[in-house]
SEVO-712073 format. One line per 4 residues: their letters; for each residue x, y negated, z of C-alpha. Coordinates in nm, 2 decimals. Layout:
a) X Y Z; ...
END
This chain:
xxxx) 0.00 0.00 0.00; 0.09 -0.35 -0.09; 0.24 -0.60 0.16; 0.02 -0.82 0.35
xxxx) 0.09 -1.19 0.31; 0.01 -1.42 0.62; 0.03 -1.76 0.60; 0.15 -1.94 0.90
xxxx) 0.17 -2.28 0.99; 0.44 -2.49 1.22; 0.34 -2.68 1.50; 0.58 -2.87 1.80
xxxx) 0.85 -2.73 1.59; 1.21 -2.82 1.79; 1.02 -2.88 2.09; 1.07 -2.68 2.43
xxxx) 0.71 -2.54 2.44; 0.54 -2.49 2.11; 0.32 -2.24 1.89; 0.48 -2.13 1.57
xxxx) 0.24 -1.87 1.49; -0.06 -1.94 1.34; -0.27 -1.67 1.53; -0.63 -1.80 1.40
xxxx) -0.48 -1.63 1.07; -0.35 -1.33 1.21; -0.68 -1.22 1.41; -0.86 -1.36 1.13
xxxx) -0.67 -1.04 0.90; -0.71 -0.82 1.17; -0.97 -0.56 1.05; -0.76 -0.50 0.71
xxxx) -0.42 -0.49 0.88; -0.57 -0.24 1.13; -0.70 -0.03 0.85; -0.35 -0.06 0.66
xxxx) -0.14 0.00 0.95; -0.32 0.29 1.12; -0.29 0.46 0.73; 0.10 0.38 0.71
xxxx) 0.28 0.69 0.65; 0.49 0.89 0.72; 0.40 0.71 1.08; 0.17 0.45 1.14
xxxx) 0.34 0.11 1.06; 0.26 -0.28 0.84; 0.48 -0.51 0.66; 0.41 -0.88 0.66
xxxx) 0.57 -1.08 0.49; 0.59 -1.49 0.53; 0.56 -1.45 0.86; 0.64 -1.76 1.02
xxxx) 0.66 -2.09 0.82; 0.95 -2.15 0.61; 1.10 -2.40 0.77; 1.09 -2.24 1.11
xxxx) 1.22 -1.93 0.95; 1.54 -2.11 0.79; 1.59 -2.28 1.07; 1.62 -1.94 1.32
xxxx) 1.84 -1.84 1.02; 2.07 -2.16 1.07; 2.07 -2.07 1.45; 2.19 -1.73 1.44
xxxx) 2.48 -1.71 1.62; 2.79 -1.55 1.42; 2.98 -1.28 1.46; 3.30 -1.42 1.67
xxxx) 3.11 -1.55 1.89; 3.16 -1.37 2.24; 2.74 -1.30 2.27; 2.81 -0.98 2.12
xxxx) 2.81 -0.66 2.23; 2.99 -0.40 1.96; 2.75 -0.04 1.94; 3.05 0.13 1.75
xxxx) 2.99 0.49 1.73; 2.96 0.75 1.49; 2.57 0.73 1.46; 2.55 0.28 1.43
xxxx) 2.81 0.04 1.36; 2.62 -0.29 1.46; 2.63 -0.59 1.67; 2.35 -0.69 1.91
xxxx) 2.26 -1.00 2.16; 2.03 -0.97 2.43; 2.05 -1.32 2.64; 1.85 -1.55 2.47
xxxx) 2.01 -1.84 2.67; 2.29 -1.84 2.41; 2.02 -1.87 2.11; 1.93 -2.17 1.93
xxxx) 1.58 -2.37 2.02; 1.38 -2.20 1.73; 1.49 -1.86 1.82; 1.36 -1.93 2.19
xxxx) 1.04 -2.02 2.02; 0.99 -1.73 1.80; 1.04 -1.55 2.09; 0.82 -1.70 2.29
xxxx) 0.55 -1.63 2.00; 0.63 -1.27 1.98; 0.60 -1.23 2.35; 0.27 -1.44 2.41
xxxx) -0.01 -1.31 2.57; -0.28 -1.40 2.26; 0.04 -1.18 2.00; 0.04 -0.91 2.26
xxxx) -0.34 -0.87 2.25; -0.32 -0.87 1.89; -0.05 -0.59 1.84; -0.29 -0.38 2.11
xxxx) -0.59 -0.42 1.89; -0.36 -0.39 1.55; -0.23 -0.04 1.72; -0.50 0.05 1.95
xxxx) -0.24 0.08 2.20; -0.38 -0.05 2.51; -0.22 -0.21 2.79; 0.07 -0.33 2.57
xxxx) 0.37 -0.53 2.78; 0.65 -0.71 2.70; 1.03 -0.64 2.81; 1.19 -0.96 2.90
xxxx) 1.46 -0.81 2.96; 1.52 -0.68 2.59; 1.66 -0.36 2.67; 1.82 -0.21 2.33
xxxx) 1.66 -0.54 2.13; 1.72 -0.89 2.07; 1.92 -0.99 1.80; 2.08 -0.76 1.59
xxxx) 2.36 -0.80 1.29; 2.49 -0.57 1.09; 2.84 -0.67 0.90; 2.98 -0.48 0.56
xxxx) 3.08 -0.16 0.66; 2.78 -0.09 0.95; 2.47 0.09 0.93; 2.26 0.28 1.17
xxxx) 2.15 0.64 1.12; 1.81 0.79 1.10; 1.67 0.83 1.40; 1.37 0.82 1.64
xxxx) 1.41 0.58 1.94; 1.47 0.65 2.32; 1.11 0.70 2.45; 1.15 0.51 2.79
xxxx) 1.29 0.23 2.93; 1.60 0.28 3.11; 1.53 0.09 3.43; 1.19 0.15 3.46
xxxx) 1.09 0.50 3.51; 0.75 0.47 3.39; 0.78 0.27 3.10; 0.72 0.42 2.79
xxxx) 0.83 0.28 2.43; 0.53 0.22 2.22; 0.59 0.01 1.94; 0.89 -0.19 1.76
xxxx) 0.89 -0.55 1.57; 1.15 -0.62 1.41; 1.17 -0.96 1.21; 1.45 -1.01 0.94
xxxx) 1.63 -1.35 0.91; 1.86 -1.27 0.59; 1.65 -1.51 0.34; 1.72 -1.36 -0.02
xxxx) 1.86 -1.04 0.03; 2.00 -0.87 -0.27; 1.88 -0.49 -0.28; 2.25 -0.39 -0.40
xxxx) 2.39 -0.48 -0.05; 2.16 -0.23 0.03; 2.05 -0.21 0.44; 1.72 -0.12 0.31
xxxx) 1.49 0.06 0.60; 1.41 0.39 0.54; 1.11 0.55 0.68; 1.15 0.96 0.65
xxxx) 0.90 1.27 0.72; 0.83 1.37 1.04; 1.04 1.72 0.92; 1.35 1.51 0.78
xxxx) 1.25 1.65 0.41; 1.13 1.33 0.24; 1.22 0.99 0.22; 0.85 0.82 0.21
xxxx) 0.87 0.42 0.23; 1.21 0.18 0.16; 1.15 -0.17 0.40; 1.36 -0.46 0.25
xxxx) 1.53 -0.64 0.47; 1.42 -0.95 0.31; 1.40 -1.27 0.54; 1.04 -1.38 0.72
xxxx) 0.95 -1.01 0.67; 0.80 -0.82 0.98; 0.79 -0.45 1.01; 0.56 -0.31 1.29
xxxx) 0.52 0.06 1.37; 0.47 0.32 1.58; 0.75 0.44 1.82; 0.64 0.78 1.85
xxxx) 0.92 1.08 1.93; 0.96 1.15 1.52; 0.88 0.85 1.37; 1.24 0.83 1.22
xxxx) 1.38 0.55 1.03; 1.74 0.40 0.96; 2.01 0.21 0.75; 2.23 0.52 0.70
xxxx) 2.46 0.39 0.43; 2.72 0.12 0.50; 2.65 -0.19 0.42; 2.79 -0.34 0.07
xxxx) 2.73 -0.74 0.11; 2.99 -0.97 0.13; 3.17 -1.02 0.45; 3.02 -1.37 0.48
xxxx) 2.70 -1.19 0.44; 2.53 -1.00 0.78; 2.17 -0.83 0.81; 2.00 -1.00 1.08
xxxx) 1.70 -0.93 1.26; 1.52 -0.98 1.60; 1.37 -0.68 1.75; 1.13 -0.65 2.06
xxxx) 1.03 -0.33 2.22; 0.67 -0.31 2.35; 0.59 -0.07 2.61; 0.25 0.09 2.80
xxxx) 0.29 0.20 3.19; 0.30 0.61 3.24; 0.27 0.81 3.53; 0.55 1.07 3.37
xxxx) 0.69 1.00 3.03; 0.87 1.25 2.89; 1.26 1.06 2.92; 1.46 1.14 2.56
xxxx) 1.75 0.94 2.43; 1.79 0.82 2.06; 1.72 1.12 1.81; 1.95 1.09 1.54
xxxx) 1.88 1.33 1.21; 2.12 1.44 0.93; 1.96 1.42 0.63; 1.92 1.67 0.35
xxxx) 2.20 1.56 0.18; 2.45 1.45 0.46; 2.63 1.81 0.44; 2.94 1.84 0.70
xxxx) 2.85 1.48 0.81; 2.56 1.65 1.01; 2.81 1.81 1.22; 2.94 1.46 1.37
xxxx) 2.60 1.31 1.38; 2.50 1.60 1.59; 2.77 1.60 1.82; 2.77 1.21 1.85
xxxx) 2.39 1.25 1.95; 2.48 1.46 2.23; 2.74 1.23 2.35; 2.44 0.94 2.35
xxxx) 2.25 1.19 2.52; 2.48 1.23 2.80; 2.54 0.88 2.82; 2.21 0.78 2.80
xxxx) 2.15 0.97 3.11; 2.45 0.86 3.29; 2.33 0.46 3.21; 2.01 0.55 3.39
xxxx) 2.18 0.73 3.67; 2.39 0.46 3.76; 2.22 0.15 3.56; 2.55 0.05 3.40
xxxx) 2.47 -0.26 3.20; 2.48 -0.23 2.84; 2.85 -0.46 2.79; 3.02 -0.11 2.99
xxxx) 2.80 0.10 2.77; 2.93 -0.01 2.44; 3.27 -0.01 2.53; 3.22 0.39 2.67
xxxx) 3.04 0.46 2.33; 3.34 0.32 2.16; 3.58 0.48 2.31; 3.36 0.78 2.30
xxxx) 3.35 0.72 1.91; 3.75 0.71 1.89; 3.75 1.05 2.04; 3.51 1.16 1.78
xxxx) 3.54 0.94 1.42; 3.96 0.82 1.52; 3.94 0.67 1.15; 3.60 0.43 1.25
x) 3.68 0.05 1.34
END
């Protein structure tokens, strides 16, 4: 099915409170995106595209901070090469504001009626979200996400937004998301990364998706995108770390992205155990990945 195209307007734009989301349009949409979404296959799931206004998107685009700046933490492991940024005090004022949109009570409403997820919550704290940017070289492995928040036991990951900031996006720097079966056979949707896009789904235990092949672009060139993790409250989720998958073709490279899954694993329970932050976690899963992949950077 085609993309849905939402028209937004921009309102107190650069101010320190302000709506950039025209929600009248949104709920306004709402029975036909419900319809579309609850058909996505292989897992329930919408694009939208000109999401926010234009000139709120390029300026979030303008904001994004780069890559030597020390607001990154390096995932560097055989499954992802990417870069992430999870304090929003060291993003720019339109970031803040999209945000602040995304994490409203009216949006949150609308993604539980758009899902029929009820009791949707926020995570301020952005576990595993935030900003992310991918340089040439990364990419990020099919997989299923971890199914429940690390420091709150009964938290359970229910749905993913991710918002690309990349403007035009050539298709042969590739970073295309792939959605696959729930088997690993098929490859069934390709998601542009393209910038004012949204991509909401379902974060059910095999909804797997991914960027598995490095990234081409220039090295002036990153794929950036804002993700936010929604989750419902559950008397006893089952606790599972990131599920990556080979795919049909990856041959001996299963091997590694087998054994680098079981090293998340163990980690992943170790972080809980002892709620390391995630700045010692990505320098255990890169030395971890030296161990494993000693030609990776």
């Amino acid at each position: 099915m085609k993309s849905i195209n939402v028209k937004s307007v921009c309102t107190n734009l650069g101010k320190e409170h302000g709506v950039l989301l025209d929600m009248d349009a949104l709920e306004e949409a709402l029975p036909s995106m419900r319809e579309q979404y609850m058909s996505g296959a292989p897992f329930p799931h919408i694009v939208l595209d000109d999401f926010f206004p234009p000139e709120a998107e390029a300026k979030a685009e303008a904001e994004f901070p780069p890559l030597d700046e020390a607001v990154w933490l390096r995932y560097t492991h055989v499954n992802e090469r990417k870069f992430a940024n999870t304090d929003p005090r060291t993003w720019g004022e339109t970031l803040k504001l999209i945000l602040a949109d995304l994490q409203s009570p009216r949006f949150v409403e609308f993604l539980r009626a758009l899902t029929g997820i009820k009791d949707l919550m926020i995570d301020e704290s952005l576990e595993g979200g935030g900003l992310h940017q991918t340089a040439r070289g990364g990419f990020l492995n099919i997989h299923a996400d971890f199914t429940v928040h690390p420091k709150h036991r009964d938290w359970s990951r229910r749905v993913n937004l991710l918002l690309y900031l990349n403007g035009e996006w050539p298709e042969e720097y590739g970073g295309a998301l792939e959605l696959w079966s729930k088997d690993m056979k098929n490859r069934e949707k390709v998601v542009a990364p393209l910038g004012n896009r949204v991509l909401i789904f379902n974060t059910d235990a095999d909804a797997f998706h991914g960027h598995p092949d490095p990234l081409t672009s220039p090295l002036t060139d990153a794929r950036r995108s804002l993700a936010l993790y929604y989750f419902t409250v559950e008397d006893a989720p089952t606790i599972r770390s990131t599920e990556y998958r080979a795919r049909p073709d990856d041959g001996a490279r299963g091997v590694l992205i087998w054994l680098d899954k079981i090293v998340v694993r163990v980690y992943d329970r170790t972080k809980r155990r002892l709620h390391l932050s995630d700045e010692v976690g990505s320098k255990i899963l890169k030395v971890a990945d030296r161990v494993m992949h000693p030609r990776g950077k």
